[in-house]
C-alpha positions in Angstrom: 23.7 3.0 -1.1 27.2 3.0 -2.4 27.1 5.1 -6.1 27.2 2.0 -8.0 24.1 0.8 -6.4 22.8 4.1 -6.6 22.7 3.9 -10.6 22.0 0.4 -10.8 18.9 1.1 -8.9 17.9 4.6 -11.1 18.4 2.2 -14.0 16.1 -0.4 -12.8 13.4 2.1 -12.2 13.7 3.5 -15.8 13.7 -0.4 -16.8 10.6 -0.9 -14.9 8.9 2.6 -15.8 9.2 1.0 -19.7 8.1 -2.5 -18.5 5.2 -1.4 -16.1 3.5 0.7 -18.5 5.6 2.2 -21.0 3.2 -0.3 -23.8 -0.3 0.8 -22.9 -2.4 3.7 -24.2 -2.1 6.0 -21.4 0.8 4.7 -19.9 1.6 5.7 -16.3 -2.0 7.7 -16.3 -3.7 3.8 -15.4 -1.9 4.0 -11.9 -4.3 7.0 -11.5 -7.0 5.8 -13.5 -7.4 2.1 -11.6 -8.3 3.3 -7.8 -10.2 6.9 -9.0 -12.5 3.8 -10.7 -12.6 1.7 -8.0 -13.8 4.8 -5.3 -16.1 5.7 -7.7 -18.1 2.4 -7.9 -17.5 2.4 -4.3 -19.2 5.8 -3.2 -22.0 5.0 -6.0 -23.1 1.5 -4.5 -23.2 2.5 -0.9 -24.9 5.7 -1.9 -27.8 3.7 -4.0 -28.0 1.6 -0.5 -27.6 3.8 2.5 -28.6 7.5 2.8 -25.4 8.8 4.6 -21.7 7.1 4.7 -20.0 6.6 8.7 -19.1 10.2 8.3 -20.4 13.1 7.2 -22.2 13.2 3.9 -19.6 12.2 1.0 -19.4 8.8 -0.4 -16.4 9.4 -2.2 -14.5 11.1 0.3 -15.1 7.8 3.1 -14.3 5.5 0.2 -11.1 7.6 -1.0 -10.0 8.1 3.0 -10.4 4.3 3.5 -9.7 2.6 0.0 -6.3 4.6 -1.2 -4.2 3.8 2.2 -5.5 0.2 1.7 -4.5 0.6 -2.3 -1.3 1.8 -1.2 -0.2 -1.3 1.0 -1.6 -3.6 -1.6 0.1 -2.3 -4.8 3.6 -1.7 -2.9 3.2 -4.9 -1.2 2.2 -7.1 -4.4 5.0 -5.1 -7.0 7.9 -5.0 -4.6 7.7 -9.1 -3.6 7.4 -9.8 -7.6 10.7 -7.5 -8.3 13.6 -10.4 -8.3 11.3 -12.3 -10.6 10.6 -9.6 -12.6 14.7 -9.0 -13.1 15.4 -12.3 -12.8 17.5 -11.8 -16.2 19.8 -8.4 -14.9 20.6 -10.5 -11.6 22.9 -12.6 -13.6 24.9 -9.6 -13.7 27.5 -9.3 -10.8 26.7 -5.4 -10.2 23.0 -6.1 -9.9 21.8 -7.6 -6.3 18.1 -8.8 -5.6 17.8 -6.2 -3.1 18.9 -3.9 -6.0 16.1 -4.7 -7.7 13.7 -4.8 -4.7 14.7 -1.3 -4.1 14.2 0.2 -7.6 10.3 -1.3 -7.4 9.6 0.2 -4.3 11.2 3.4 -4.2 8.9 3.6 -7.6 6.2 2.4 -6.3 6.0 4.4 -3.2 6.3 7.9 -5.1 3.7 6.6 -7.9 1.5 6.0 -4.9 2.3 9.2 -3.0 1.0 10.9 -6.6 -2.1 9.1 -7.0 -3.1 9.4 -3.3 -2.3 13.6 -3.1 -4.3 13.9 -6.3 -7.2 11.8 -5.9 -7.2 12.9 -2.2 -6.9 16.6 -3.0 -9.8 16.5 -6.1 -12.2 14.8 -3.8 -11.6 17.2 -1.3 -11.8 20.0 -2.9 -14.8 18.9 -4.8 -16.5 17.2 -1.6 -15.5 19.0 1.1 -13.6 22.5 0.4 -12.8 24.9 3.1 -12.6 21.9 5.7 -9.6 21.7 8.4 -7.5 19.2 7.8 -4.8 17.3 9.7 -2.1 17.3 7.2 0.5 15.5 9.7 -2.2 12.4 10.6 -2.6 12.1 6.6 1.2 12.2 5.3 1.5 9.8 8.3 -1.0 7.4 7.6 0.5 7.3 3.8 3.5 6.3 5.4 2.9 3.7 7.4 1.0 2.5 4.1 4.3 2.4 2.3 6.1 1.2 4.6 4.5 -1.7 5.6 3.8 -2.3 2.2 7.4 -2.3 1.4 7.9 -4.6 4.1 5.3 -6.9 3.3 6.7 -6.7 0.0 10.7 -7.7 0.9 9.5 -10.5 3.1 7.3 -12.2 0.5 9.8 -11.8 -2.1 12.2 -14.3 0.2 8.9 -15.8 1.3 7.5 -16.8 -2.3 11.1 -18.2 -2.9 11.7 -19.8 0.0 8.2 -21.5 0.7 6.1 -21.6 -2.9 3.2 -22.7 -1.2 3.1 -19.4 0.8 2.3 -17.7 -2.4 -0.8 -19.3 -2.7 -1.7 -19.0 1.1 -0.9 -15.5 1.2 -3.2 -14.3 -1.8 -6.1 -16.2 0.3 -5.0 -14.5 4.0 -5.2 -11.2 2.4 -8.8 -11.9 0.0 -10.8 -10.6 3.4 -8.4 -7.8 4.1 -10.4 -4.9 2.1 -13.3 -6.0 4.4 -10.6 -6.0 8.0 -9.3 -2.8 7.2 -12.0 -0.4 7.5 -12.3 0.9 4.2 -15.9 0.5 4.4 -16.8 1.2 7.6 -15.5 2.6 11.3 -14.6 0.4 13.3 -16.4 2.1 15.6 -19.3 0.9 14.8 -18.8 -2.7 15.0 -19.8 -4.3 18.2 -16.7 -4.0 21.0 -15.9 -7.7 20.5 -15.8 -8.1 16.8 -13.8 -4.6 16.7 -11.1 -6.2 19.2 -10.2 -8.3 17.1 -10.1 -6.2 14.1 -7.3 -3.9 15.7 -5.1 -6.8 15.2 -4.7 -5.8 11.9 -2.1 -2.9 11.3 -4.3 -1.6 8.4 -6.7 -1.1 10.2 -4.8 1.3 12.3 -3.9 2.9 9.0 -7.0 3.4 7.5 -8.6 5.5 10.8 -5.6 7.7 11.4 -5.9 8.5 7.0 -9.9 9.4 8.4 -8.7 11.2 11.3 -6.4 13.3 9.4 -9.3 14.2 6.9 -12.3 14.8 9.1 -11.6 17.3 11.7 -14.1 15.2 14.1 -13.2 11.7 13.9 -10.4 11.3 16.4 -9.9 7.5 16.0 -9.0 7.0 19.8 -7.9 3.2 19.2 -5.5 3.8 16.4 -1.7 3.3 17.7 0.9 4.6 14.7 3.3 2.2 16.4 1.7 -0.5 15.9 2.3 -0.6 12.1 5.4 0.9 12.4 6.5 -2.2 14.4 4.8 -5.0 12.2 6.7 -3.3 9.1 10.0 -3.2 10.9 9.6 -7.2 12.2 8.6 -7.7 8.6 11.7 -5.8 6.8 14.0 -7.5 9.2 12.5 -11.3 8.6 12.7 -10.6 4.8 16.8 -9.0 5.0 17.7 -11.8 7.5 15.7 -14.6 5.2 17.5 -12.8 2.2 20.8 -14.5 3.1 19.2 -18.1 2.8 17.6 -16.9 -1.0 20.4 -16.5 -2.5 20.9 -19.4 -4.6 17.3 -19.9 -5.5 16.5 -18.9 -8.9 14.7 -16.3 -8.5 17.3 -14.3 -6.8 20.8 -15.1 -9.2 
């Protein structure tokens, strides 16, 4: 970006740092707080049904593997397409653009995410399995694909919402079942060959087994493809900048 757009966009994220929340007790602590609560309820209702998780022995660290690169996607994805609405007011101004504004969410989003995931990551790891090798490169790259198709996701429903209301309403019901497509609570390995097939389809999928690959030194996940999400967040990103042009005049975007 052009220096202008470079401090419109730092002032955006201070604006949304204040908005997101700047007003609640704890503040930015409840980014943190939200999915350390939800793996936790996770690891202790599968532990209270089933004596072992897919892997090893740890509830929490299956759950956290599967659940934050899902958490990531969703929260980027679900911030980022609400950001011209949520600046719907600045975009009257002529130095502020709606991608301006799309930027500043997810370029906040992504590095709150990349600080939740390394700290809830690295406590359960170090509490659940210390002293075991790790694949560093498979993890940092499973984070971002997360991000990145979440950011993508998250440009092309902003246009999308806009564009198409009713696609607000049918998106929110395509991705209800996607906690249960993505693998965050099992392998898909262990679905039957048909069934898993068409699982794959889904780029999260692929996201979720590389995170588990990355943090179990003997889970290769031999069906995930890293380009397969890499490609469904580049179609997305380029529908959303191309479908940007049409937006314009909607309200939402001026």
């Amino acid at each position: 970006p052009q220096p202008a757009a470079r401090r419109v966009i730092a002032a955006l994220i201070l604006r949304e740092i204040a908005a997101r929340h700047g007003r609640l007790p704890g503040g930015y602590l409840w980014a943190l707080i939200e999915p350390a609560a939800v793996v936790a309820l996770l690891a202790l209702a599968f532990s209270l049904m089933l004596h072992t998780p897919a892997l090893d022995t740890s509830f929490l660290l299956f759950y956290a593997t599967g659940y934050l690169p899902f958490r990531t996607w969703q929260t980027v994805a679900r911030l980022t397409a609400g950001a011209p609405r949520m600046a719907r007011g600045l975009l009257a101004y002529p130095a502020v653009a709606p991608l301006d504004a799309i930027a500043a969410t997810a370029l906040l989003q992504v590095l709150t995410m990349a600080v939740v995931n390394a700290a809830l990551l690295g406590a359960v790891i170090a509490h659940e399995a210390p002293g075991q090798a790790l694949a560093p490169g498979l993890m940092l790259g499973a984070f971002g694909l997360a991000a990145g198709l979440g950011v993508a996701t998250g440009l092309f429903n902003a246009v999308a919402f806009a564009l198409v209301p009713v696609w607000r309403t049918l998106f929110d019901l395509l991705s209800r079942p996607l906690l249960l497509a993505s693998g965050v609570l099992f392998l898909p390995e262990d679905l039957p060959p048909r069934l898993a097939e068409w699982l794959w389809a889904n780029p999260l999928l692929h996201i979720t087994a590389l995170m588990r690959a990355g943090s179990y030194p003997y889970y290769t996940a031999s069906f995930a493809a890293p380009a397969y999400p890499a490609l469904a967040a580049l179609v997305l990103a380029l529908a959303g900048l191309l479908a940007l042009r049409r937006a314009r005049r909607l309200p939402d975007f001026g």
